[in-house]
C-alpha positions in Angstrom: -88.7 105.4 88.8 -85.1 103.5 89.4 -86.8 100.8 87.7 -87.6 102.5 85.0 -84.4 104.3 84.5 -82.7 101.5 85.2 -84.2 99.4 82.5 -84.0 102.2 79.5 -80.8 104.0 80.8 -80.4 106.4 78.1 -84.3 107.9 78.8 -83.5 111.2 80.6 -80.3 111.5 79.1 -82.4 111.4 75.4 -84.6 113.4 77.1 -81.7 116.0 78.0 -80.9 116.0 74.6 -83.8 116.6 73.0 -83.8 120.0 74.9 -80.3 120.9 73.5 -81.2 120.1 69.8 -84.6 122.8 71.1 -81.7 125.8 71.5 -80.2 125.2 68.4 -82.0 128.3 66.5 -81.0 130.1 69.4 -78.9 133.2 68.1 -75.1 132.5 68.6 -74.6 134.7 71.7 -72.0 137.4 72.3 -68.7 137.2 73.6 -67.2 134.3 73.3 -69.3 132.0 71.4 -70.0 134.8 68.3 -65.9 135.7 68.5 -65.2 131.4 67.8 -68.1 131.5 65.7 -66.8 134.1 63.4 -63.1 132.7 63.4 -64.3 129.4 62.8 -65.6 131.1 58.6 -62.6 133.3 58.6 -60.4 130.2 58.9 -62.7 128.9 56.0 -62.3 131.9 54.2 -58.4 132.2 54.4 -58.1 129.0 53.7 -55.5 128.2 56.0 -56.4 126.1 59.0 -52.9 126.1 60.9 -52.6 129.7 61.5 -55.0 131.8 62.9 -56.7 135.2 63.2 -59.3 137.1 64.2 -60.7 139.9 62.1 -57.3 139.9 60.4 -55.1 140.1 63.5 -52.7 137.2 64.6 -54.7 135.3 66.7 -53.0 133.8 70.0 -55.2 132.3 73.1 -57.5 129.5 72.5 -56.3 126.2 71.0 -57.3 125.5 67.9 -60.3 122.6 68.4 -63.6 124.5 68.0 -62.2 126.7 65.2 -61.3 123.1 63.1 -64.7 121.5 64.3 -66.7 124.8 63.0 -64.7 125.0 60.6 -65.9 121.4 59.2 -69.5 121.7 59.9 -69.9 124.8 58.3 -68.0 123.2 55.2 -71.2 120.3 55.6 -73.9 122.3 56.2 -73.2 126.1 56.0 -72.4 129.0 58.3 -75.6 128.9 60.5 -76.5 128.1 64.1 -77.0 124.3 63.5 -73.5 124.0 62.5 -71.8 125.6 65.6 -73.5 124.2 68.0 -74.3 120.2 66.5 -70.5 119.3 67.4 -71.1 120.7 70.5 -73.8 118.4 71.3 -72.6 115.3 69.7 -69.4 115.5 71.9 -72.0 116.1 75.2 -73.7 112.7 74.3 -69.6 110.5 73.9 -69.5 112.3 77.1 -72.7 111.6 78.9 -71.7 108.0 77.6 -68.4 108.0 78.9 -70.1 108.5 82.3 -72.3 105.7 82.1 -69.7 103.6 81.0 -67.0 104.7 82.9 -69.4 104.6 86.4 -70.2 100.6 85.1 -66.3 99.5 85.5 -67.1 100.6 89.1 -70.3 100.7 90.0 -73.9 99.1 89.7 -76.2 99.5 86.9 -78.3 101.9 89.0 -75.4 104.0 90.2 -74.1 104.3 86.3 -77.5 105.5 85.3 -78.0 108.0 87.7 -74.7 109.5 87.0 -75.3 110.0 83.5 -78.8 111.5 84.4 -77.6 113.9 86.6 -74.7 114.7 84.4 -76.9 115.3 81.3 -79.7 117.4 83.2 -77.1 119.8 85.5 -78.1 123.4 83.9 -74.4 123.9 82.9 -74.6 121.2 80.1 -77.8 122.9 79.0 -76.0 126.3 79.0 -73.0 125.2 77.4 -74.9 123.6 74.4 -76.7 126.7 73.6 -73.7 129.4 74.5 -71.1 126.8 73.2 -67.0 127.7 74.7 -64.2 125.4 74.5 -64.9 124.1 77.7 -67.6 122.3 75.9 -65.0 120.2 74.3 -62.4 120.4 77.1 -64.9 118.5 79.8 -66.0 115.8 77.6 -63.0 114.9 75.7 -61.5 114.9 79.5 -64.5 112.3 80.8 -63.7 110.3 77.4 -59.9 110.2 78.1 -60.2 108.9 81.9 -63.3 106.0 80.7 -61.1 104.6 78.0 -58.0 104.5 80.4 -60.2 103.0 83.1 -60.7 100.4 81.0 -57.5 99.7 79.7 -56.5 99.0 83.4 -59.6 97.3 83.9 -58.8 94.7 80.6 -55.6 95.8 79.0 -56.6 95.9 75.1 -54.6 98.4 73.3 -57.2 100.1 71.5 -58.4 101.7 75.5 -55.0 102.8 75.6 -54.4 104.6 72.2 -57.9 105.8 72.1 -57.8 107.3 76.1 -54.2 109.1 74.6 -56.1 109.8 71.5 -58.8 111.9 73.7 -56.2 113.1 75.6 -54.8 114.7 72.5 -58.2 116.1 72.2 -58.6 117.4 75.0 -55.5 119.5 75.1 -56.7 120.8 71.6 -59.8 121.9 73.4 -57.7 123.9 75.9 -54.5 123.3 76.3 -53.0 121.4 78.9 -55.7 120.6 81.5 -56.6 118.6 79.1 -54.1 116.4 80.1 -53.9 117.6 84.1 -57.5 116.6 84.6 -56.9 113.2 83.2 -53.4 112.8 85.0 -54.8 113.8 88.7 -57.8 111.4 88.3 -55.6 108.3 87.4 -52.8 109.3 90.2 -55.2 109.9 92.7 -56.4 106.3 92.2 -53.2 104.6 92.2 -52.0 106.0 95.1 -55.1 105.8 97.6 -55.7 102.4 96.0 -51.6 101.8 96.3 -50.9 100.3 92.9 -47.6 102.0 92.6 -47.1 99.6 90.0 -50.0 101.5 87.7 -47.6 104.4 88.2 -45.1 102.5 85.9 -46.3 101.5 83.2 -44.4 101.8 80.1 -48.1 102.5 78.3 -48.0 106.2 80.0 -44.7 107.3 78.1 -45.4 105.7 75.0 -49.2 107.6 75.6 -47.0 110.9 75.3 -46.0 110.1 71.7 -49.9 109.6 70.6 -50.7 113.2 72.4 -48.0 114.2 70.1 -49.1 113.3 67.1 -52.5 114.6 68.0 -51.1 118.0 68.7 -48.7 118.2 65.7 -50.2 120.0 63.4 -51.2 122.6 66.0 -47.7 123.0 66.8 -46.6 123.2 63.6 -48.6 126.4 62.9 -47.8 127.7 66.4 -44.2 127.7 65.2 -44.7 129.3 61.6 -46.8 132.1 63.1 -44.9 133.0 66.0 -41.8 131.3 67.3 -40.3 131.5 63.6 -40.9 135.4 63.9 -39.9 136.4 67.0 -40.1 140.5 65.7 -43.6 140.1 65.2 -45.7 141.8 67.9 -48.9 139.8 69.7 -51.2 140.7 72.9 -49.1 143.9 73.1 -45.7 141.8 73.5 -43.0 140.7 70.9 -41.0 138.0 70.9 -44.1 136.0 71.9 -43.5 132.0 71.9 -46.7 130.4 70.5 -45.6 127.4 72.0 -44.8 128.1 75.3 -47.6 130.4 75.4 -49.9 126.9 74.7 -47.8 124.8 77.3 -47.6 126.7 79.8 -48.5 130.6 80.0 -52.2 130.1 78.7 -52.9 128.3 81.6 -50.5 127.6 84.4 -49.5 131.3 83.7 -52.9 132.2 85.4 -51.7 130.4 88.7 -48.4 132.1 88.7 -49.8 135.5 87.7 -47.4 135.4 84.7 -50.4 135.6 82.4 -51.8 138.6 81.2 -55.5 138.0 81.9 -56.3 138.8 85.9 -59.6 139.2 87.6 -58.8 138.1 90.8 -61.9 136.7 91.5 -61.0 135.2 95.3 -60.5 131.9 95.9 -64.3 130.8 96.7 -65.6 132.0 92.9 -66.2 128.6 92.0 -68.2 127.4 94.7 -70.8 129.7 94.6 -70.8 129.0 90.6 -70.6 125.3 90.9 -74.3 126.0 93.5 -75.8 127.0 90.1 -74.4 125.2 87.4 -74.5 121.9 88.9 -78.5 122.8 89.3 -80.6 120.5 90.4 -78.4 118.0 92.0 -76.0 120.4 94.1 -77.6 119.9 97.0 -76.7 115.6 96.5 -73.4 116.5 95.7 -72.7 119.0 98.9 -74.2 115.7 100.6 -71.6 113.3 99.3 -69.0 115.9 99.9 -70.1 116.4 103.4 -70.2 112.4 104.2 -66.7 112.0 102.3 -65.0 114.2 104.8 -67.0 112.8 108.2 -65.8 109.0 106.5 -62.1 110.4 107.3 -63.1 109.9 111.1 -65.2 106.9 113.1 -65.9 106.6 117.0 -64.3 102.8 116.6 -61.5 103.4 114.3 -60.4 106.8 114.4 -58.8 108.5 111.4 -59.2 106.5 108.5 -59.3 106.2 104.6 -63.4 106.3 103.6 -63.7 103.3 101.5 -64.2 104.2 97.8 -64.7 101.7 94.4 -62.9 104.2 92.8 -60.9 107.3 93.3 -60.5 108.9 89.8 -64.1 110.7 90.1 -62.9 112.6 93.8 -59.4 113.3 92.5 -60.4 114.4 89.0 -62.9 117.1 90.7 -61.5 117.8 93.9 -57.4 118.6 92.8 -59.3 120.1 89.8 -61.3 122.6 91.8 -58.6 123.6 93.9 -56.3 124.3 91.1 -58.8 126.4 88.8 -59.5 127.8 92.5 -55.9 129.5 92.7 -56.3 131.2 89.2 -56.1 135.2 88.9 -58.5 134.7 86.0 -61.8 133.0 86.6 -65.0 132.7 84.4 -68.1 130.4 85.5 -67.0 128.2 83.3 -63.9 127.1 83.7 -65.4 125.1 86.5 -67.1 122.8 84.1 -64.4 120.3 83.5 -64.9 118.7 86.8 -69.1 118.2 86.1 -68.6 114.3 85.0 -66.3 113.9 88.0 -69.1 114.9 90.4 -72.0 113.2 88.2 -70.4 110.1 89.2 -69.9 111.0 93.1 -73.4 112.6 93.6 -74.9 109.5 91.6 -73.2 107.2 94.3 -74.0 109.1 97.1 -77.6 109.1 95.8 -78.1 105.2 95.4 -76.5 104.9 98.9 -78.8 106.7 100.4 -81.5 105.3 98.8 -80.8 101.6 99.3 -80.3 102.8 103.4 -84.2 104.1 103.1 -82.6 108.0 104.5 -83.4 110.1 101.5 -86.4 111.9 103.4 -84.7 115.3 104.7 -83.0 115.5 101.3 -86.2 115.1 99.7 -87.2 118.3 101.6 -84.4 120.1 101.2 -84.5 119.4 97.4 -88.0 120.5 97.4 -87.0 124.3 98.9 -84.3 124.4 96.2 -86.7 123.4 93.3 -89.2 125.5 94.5 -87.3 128.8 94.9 -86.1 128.0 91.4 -89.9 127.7 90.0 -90.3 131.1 92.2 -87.6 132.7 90.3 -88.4 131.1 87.2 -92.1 132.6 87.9 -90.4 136.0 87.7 -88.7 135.6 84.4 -92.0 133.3 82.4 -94.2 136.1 84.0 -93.4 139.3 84.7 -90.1 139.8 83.0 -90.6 137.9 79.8 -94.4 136.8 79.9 -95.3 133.5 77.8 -97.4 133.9 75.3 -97.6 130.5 73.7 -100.6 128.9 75.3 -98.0 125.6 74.3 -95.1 126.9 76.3 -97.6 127.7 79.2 -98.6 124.1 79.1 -95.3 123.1 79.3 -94.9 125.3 82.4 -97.6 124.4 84.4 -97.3 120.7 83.5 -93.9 120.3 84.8 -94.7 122.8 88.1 -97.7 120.4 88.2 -95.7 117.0 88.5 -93.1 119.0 90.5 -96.0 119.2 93.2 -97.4 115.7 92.9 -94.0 114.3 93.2 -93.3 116.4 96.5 -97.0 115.2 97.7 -97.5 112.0 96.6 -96.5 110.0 99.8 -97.3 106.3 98.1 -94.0 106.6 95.8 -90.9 106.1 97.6 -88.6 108.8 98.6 -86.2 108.0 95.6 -89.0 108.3 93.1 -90.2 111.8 94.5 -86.8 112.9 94.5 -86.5 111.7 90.6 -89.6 113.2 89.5 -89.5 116.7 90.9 -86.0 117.6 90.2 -86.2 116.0 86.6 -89.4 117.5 86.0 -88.4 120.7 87.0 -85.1 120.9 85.1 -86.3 119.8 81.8 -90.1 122.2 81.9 -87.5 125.5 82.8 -84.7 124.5 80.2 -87.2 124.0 77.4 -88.9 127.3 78.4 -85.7 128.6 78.7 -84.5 127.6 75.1 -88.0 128.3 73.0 -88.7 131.9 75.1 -86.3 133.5 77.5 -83.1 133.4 75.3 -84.9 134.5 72.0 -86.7 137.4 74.3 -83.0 138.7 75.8 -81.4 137.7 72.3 -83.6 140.5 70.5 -81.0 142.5 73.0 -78.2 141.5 71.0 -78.1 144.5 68.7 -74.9 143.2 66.7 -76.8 139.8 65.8 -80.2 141.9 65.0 -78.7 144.5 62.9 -76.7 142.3 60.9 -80.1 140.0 60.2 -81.4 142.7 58.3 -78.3 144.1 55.9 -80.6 142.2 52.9 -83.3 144.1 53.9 -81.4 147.4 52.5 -81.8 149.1 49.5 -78.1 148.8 48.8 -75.6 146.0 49.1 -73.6 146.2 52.6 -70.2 146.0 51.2 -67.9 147.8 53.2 -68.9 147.6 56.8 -66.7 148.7 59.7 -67.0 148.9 63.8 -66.4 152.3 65.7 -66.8 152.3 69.2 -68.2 149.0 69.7 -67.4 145.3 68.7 -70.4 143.2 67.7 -69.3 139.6 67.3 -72.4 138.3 66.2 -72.3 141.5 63.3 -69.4 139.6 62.0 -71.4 136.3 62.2 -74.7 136.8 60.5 -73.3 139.1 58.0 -71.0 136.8 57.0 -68.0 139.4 57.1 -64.5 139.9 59.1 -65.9 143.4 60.3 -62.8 145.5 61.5 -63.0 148.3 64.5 -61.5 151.4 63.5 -61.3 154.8 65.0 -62.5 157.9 64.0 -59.9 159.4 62.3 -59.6 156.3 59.3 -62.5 157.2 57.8 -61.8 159.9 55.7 -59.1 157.3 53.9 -62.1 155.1 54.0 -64.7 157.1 52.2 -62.0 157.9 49.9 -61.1 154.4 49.1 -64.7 153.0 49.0 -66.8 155.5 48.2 -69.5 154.4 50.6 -69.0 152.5 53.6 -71.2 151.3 56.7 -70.7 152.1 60.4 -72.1 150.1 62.8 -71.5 152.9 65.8 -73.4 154.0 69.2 -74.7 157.5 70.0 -70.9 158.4 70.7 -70.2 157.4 67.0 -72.9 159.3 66.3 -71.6 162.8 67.9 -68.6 162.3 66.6 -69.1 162.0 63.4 -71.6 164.9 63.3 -69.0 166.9 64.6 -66.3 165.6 62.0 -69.0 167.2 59.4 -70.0 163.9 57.7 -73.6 163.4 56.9 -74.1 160.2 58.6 -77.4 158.8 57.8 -79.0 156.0 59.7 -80.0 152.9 58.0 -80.6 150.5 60.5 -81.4 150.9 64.7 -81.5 148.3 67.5 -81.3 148.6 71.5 -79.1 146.7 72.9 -77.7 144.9 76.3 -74.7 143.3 77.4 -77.3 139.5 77.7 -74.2 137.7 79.5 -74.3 140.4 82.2 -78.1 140.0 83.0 -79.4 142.1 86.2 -82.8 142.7 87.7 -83.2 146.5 85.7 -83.2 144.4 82.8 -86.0 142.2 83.3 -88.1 144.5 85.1 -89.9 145.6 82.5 -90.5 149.3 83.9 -86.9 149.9 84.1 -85.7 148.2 81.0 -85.2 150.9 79.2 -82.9 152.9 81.6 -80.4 149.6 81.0 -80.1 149.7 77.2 -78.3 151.4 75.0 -78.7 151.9 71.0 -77.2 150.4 67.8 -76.9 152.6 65.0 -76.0 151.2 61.2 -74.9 154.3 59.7 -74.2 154.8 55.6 -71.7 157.8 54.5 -71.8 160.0 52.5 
């Protein structure tokens, strides 16, 4: 299997691939992604790409990048799913790339391939290519940034050293400036645990600053127009806003020093738990290499002592990483992302280690456990939460539980074959099931997105559609529309003004309305479920329906 992999060391990443490009028709999931999604043809429609808004309301939080990259592929090929999410993958593969190449300067051949193997199969890069978020951007323009870098200290050419810059730039468009931490605490890690102090000085670094500059230029420019020029105008509940220090420093250190709005308080382990998960199915390598980097500080013969490394950008770009995001008062799963191509690389070594030393055997059976209480749980959601009906997709299921068995009892391959072949068998069969059946079946949930799929279906134009009560992202999305949320008491200046007008409303609407005296009649019904917040009422089938709550499209008068 090496071998193999070795030889054609793009397979499984392809492979990886191929499964993204399956979720594309995926519906554009709420919140997040549908909110970008929709901003991304607003800025299209306003026709002004340096200031920003969403559903006509200044717009201040997420650097610009996935609203200008939408923005451009829905100029190509139209405001659809393909469109959204096609950047997203295209900027996985320079990532998964970056790994390869970046693990080569260091590494082996083997130890390159592995890492971008694991890096392309982890179920957070398959997640993040169907329910696309800046972080997307943020953790492969990152990767990008600290390969080209590497290899303008490796062989100083100047195009590694405008290009790395160049991604920095990027990166700090993707999400402000971790772009530029992650990249920093790699590199300084290295040159100090290595000791090339005199890497700390080169005059490449400053100069670097000016091409992150330019990069970030015209973002700053409209940060300045929209808000720092107007310092009367009110934002997030505040006046007096800077844009530009909100992009510099509140948007993100703010969340370490509490000075940000957004808190959650999530505790200080949050990530770990998430990183179990996401990092599925080589977290239990990584814990490994993890575990053996902190025994290597200590040795019977030499007491405390530096392990010995190739490198030290991959443990300093996730470790510092994870502790930072760690102190946060706002944490979401994926924030954690970022450090994936950090750990790709350090579970990949680990792995080829072990392997050449002939000790992969207990791992090989804890690996098994893990896969198999995956397939377990996966059992539940293929068969008695969402049960396949495509006799294709239950081949596909039972093909890959199938070599997932052999691999675990098929004692003539080695140990690192067996380990290859159940956990890449396993993660490709549940991601593909994953993409062509389990998110359509929660996606018909999505009563915003399903609603909005059938305005053409009504006997009258939807013209003048409006939210009360309720948000619906994905509305605004498939109908093609900046759909505002108003309260009850607009719409008798509404009716007034229009003449007829839509309501997309819940049974709360509903009452309300009744009891203002309108005659609301209902066009259009859907049940609907937070899908981001899955639990096990929802897929149990006989309690489904106590979990749900209904969509109404109303028309008045």
């Amino acid at each position: 299997m090496l071998r193999v992999i070795e030889k054609y060391p793009f397979l499984v990443p392809s492979l990886a691939v191929i499964v993204y490009l399956l979720a594309i028709p995926v519906d554009i999931m709420e919140i997040d992604s549908a909110q970008y999604a929709g901003m991304a043809r607003e800025l299209i429609e306003r026709n002004d790409y340096l200031h920003f808004y969403d559903r006509g309301v200044e717009y201040l939080d997420k650097p610009p990048l996935i609203f200008w990259i939408s923005a451009f592929f829905y100029k190509i090929f139209g405001v659809n799913e393909f469109a959204f999410k096609l950047p997203s993958i295209l900027f996985s593969i320079g990532g998964i790339y970056a790994v390869y190449r970046f693990t080569l300067l260091y590494y082996d051949r083997q130890t390159a391939t592995m890492a971008a193997a694991i890096l392309a199969t982890t179920q957070g890069y398959f997640h993040f290519n169907n329910d696309v978020r800046t972080d997307t951007y943020l953790t492969n323009a990152v990767i990008m940034s600290v390969w080209m870098l590497a290899e303008f200290l490796k062989t100083p050419r100047w195009y590694w050293w405008v290009s790395g810059f160049f991604m920095m730039g990027i990166a700090m468009l993707a999400k402000g400036p971790m772009g530029l931490v992650a990249p920093a605490l790699a590199l300084s890690t290295h040159f100090v645990l290595t000791r090339s102090w005199k890497d700390f000085f080169r005059w490449q670094w400053l100069a670097g600053l000016g091409i992150i500059l330019i990069v970030l230029t015209p973002m700053m420019i409209g940060l300045y127009e929209q808000f720092d020029s107007q310092p009367a105008k009110w934002v997030n509940g505040r006046q007096a806003v800077s844009g530009l220090r909100f992009f510099f420093w509140e948007q993100s250190f703010g969340r370490i020093t509490g000075e940000n709005v957004w808190k959650n308080d999530t505790g200080p382990f949050f990530f770990v738990h998430n990183l179990a998960w996401s990092f599925l199915p080589w977290s239990l390598p990584l814990v490994f290499a993890l575990v053996m980097f902190i025994l290597g500080f200590y040795s019977k013969k030499t007491g405390f002592q530096l392990p010995a490394r190739n490198e030290w950008m991959s443990m300093g770009g996730f470790l510092l990483p994870f502790i930072a995001l760690s102190t946060s008062h706002y944490k979401l799963p994926h924030y954690i992302y970022v450090v994936f191509p950090f750990a790709a690389v350090i579970a990949a070594d680990w792995m080829v280690q072990v392997f050449k030393s002939k000790q992969l055997k207990g791992v090989l059976a804890a690996q098994g456990v893990v896969l198999l209480a995956c397939w377990v749980f996966a059992g539940l959601i293929f068969v008695w939460f969402f049960p396949l009906n495509n006799p294709l997709l239950v081949l596909v299921a039972f093909t890959g539980l199938g070599v997932c068995i052999y691999g675990l009892s098929k004692a003539d391959l080695t140990v690192f074959d067996r380990f290859m072949v159940v956990s890449l068998s396993s993660v490709l069969a549940v991601n593909v099931l994953l993409a062509l059946h389990f998110y359509p079946s929660i996606l018909a949930y999505q009563a915003p997105g399903v609603i909005a799929k059938k305005f053409d279906t009504l006997d009258t134009k939807v013209e003048h559609v409006y939210h009360l009560h309720l948000s619906g992202r994905a509305m605004d999305f498939y109908s093609k529309k900046v759909i505002p949320e108003i309260s009850i008491n607009q719409i008798d200046s509404l009716v007034q003004l229009q003449k007829q007008i839509y309501i997309h409303t819940n049974d709360k609407g509903l009452q309300q309305l009744k009891e203002k005296g309108y005659q609301a009649r209902v066009v259009l019904s859907a049940d609907n479920y937070s899908i981001t917040l899955l639990s096990m009422n929802f897929g149990n089938p006989s309690t489904r329906a106590s979990t749900l709550d209904k969509h109404y499209l109303v028309v008045l008068p």
